[in-house]
N, C-alpha and C positions, 0 to 999 in steps of 0.2 A: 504263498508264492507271490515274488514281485512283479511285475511289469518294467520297472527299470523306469519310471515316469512318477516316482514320492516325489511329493516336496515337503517342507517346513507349510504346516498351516496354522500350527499354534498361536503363538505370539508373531508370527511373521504378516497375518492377513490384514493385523491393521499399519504394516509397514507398508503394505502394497495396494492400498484401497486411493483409488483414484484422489486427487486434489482438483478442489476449485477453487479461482483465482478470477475477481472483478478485472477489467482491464480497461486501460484510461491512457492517453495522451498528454506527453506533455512537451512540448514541442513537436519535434519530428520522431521523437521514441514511443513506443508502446511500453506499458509499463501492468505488472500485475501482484491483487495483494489478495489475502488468502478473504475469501468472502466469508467467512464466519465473524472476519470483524467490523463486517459492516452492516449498520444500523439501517440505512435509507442514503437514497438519492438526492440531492433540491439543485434546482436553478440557481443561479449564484443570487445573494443580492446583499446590498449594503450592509456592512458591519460597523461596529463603532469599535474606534482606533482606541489604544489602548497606549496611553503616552511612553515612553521610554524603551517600548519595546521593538523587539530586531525588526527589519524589515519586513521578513517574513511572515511574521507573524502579523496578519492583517486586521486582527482585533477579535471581536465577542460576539454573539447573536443570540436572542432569546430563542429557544426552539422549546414552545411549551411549555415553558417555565424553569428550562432548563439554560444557565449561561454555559455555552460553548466557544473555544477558545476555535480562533478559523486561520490557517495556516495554510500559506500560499508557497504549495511545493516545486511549482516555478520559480520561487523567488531563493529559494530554498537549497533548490541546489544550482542556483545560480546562471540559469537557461535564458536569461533574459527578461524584460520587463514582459505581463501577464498581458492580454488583451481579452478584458471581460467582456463574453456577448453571448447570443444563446446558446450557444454549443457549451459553455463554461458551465461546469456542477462543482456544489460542494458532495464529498463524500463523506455523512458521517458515520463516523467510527465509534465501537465500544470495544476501550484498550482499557485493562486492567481498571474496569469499572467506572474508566470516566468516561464520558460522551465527548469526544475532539472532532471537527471538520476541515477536509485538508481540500484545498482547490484545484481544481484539476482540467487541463484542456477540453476533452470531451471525453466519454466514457462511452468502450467499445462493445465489451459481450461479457459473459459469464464461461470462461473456458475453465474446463476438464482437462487435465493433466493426469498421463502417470507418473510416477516416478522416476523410472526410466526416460522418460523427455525431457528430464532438467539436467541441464549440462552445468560442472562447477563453472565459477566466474572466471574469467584468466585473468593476472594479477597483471591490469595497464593503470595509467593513469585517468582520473576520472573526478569529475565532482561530487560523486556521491562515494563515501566510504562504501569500503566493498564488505565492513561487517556487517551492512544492512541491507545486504544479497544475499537472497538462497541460491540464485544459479539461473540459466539463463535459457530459455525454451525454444527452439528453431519450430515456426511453425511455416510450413509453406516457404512463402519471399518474405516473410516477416520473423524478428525474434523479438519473445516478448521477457524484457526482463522484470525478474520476480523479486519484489523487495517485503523483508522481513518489516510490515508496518508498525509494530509494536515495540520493537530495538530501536528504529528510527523515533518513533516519537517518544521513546522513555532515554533518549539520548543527552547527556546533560545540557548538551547546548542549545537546544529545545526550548529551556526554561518551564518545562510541565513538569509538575509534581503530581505522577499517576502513583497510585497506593501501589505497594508492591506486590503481587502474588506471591502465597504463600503456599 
């Protein structure tokens, strides 16, 4: 006998299992990226410049023996010159196996998301390609938009050469 209350639990529960998302500032937006690709937090501090390369790309840092390419997402999507000081973190990332660190205004909380909280993007104009939006989360008086970090930075104009998943 049914109740009139089945659902799909199959393959559907990991379509519906909550998401978490680091969230960070960069300017006057909040901004969030899926926290499973991020490595560690650090303080900003001096990189060595890397001649010929875009703006953005702020240059290299040893992090334990590891060269990390450090990319300033201010600059990036074109929000204005960065103003490094304490509140400024590198976020590092592990995207398709490489270690990359992106700069960031400050960084806010660890938020939990359903599914249902992400609204698609609406197609305006904007500095950031909207193929590197999953969609956009109303929380309270704040929306925090959710960017696909791993399309962004395996983006050609990037200049990373991340291995490709297979």
């Amino acid at each position: 006998m049914s109740n009139g209350n089945t659902t799909h639990t199959d393959s559907a529960d990991n379509n519906q299992s909550p998401l978490e998302f680091l969230s960070f500032t960069l300017g006057k937006e909040e901004y969030g990226i899926d926290i499973q690709r991020v490595q560690e937090l650090r303080g900003y501090e001096a990189v060595t410049r890397i001649a010929n390369a875009p703006d953005f790309m702020k240059g290299v840092m040893n992090l334990r023996g590891v060269i990390v390419p450090i990319i300033d997402l201010r600059m990036k999507f074109e929000l204005g010159n960065a103003v490094y000081d304490d509140f400024t973190v590198v976020v590092i990332l592990n995207i398709a196996g490489q270690t990359i660190g992106i700069v960031v205004d400050s960084v806010s909380d660890v938020i939990t998301l359903e599914r249902s909280q992400i609204k698609p993007t609406p197609e305006i104009g904007s500095n950031i390609d909207a193929s590197f939006l999953i969609g956009l989360a109303p929380l309270d008086e704040r929306m925090l938009i959710l960017m696909d970090i791993e399309k962004l930075m395996s983006a050609e104009d990037m200049g990373l050469q991340l291995a490709q998943a297979m």
